[in-house]
C-alpha atoms as one frame of an Amber mdcrd trajectory, in Angstrom:
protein
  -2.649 -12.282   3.339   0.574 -11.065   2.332   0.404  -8.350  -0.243   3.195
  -5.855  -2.060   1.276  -2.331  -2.197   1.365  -0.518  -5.017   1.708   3.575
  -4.345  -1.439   4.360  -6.114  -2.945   2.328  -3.896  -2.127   4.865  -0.982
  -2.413   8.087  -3.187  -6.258   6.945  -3.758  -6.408   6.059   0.018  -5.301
   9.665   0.860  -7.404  11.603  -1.772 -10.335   9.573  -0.660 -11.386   8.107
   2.524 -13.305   4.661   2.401 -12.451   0.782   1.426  -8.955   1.433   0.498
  -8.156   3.545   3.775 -10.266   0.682   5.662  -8.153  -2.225   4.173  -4.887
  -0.588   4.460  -4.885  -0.529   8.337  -7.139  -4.377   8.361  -5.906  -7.031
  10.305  -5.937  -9.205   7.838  -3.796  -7.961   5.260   0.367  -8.034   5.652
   1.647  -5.109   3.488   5.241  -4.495   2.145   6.358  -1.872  -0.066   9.899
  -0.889  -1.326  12.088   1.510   0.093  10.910   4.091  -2.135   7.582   4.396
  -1.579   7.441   7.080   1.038   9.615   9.036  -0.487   7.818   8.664  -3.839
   4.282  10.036  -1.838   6.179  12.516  -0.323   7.290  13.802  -3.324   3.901
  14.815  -4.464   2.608  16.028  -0.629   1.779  19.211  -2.484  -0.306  17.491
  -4.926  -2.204  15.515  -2.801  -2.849  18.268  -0.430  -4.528  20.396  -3.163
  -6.410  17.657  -4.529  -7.958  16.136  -1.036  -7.944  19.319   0.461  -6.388
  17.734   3.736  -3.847  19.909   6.149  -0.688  19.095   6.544  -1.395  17.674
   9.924  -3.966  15.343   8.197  -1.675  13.961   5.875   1.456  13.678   8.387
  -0.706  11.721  10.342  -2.348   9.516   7.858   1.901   8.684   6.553   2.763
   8.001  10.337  -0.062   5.361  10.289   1.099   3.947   6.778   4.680   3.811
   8.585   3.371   1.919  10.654   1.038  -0.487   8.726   3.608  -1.302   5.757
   6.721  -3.207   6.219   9.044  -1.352   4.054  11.823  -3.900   2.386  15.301
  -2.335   1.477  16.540  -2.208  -2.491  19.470  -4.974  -1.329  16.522  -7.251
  -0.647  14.940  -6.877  -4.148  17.761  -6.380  -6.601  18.340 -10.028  -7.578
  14.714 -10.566  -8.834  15.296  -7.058 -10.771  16.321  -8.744 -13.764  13.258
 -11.304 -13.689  10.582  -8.730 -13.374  12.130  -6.561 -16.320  11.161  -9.807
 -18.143   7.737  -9.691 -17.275   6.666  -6.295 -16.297   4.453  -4.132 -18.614
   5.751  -1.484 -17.650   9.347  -0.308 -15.873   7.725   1.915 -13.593   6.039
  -1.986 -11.752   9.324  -3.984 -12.293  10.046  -2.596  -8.641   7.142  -3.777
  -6.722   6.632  -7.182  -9.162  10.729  -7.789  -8.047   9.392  -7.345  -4.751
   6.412  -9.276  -4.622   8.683 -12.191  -6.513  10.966 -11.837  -3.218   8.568
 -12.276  -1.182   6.773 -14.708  -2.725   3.474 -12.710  -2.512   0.556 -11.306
  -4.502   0.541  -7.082  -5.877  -2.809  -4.920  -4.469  -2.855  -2.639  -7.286
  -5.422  -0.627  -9.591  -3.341  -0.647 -12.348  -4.811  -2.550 -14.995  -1.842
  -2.780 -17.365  -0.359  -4.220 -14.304  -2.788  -6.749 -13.511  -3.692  -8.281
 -17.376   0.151  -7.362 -18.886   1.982 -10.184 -16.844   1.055 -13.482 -15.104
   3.763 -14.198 -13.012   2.200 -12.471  -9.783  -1.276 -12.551  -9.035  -2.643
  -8.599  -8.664  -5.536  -8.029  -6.779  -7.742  -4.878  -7.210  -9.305  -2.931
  -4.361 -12.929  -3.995  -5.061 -11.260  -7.643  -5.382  -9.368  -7.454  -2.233
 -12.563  -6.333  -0.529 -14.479  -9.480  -1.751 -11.819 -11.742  -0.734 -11.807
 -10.392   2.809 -15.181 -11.174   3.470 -15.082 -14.240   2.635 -12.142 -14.809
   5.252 -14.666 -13.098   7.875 -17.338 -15.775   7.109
């Protein structure tokens, strides 16, 4: 399943470990994110590291393996749906990654509630949703 994710997703994956750490690196799941995204959870490293309590090691290593499981998508790519997400996005802080998920044709994994019942252009799946929805694929 192709999914746009959404960079709370991966702050709640780093402050705690379980289902969200477990689907981010599943086989099942194709995740892109735009440009931004590492920069934006690099941005609060210090943050994160006081609230999880992880190293700095810990929390290199956990972004190497998000580098690796997210298909990052340049601005270029996005820009022309820009416009069409302003239209619908709740608020300006999602226009990015509903742009992107527009692009791409795909669905948002996101927590963000405002997100998920303020628009229904893209379909937004919650964690606990997402987690349903792969086991049905596994039966």
């Amino acid at each position: 399943m192709k999914l746009v994710v959404d960079a709370n997703i991966l702050f709640a994956a780093l402050i705690k470990e379980g289902s969200t750490a477990e689907l981010l690196i599943s086989d099942k799941l194709q995740l892109f994110a735009p440009e931004f995204l590492f920069e934006e959870f690099s941005k609060y490293k210090d943050l994160i590291l006081k609230k999880t309590h992880r190293s700095n090691k810990e929390f290199n290593q956990f972004l190497d393996l998000l580098k690796e499981q997210i298909t990052i998508v340049p601005k270029k790519e996005i820009t022309p749906l820009i416009e069409k997400a302003e239209k619908i996005s709740p608020d300006p802080k999602d226009t990015i990654y509903l742009a992107l998920a527009l692009a791409l044709n795909s669905n948002v994994w996101s927590n963000d509630k405002k997100l998920k019942e303020g628009q229904k252009k893209v379909i937004v799946f919650s964690t606990e949703e997402l987690i349903k929805k792969i086991n049905l694929l596994k039966s």
